[in-house]
Every structure is written in structure tokens, then in C-alpha cells.
Phi, psi and omega in degrees: 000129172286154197277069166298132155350123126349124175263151166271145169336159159276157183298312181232037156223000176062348147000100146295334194290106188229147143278111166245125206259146158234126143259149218238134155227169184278027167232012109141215187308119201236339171214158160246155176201143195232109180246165186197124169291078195277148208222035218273126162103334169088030169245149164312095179302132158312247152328152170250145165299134181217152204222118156271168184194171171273307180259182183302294188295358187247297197304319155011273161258000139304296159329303181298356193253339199280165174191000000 
């Protein structure tokens, strides 16, 4: 089993609260995603931030890199 990443706050609401989506095709995982509702400001998000990957560990560690 690979050593996945610590996922980090969001940068700007500080936020823990992540989603992580796997879509499936039937020759199996084909994306990952790491979402976050960001409330930055005590405002409603439209959207979520979200960092894709092919795998867990990517999409991860893509999340750990936005700012």
C-alpha cells in the first residue's frame, strides 16, 4: 500500500472538511478528486474548489500544492 499524503487546510478559510470522489469505469478508476466548499469570508461557495488526478496520491498531493 502506498504512503498517501496528510490532505491540508484550505488555504483560505482554513477549512478541513474535503471530499474525495473516485470515478469508476468498468476497467476501473480512471480520476480522483479532492473537493472543498469553501465558506472563505462567512460567504456561501458557489463551487467547489477541487484538485483532479489519476490516482489518490496525485490528486492529493495537487490539493496540498493549490493556494
Amino acid at each position: 500500500m502506498k504512503n498517501i499524503p496528510t490532505l491540508l487546510p484550505c488555504p483560505f478559510c482554513g477549512g478541513h472538511e474535503v471530499e474525495i470522489r473516485e470515478r469508476n469505469s468498468t476497467s476501473g478508476v480512471f480520476s480522483v478528486s479532492v473537493m472543498h466548499w469553501c465558506n472563505e469570508g462567512g460567504k456561501p461557495a458557489l463551487k467547489p474548489i477541487e484538485r483532479m488526478g489519476r490516482t489518490r496520491e496525485e490528486a492529493v498531493r495537487l490539493w496540498n500544492k493549490r493556494a
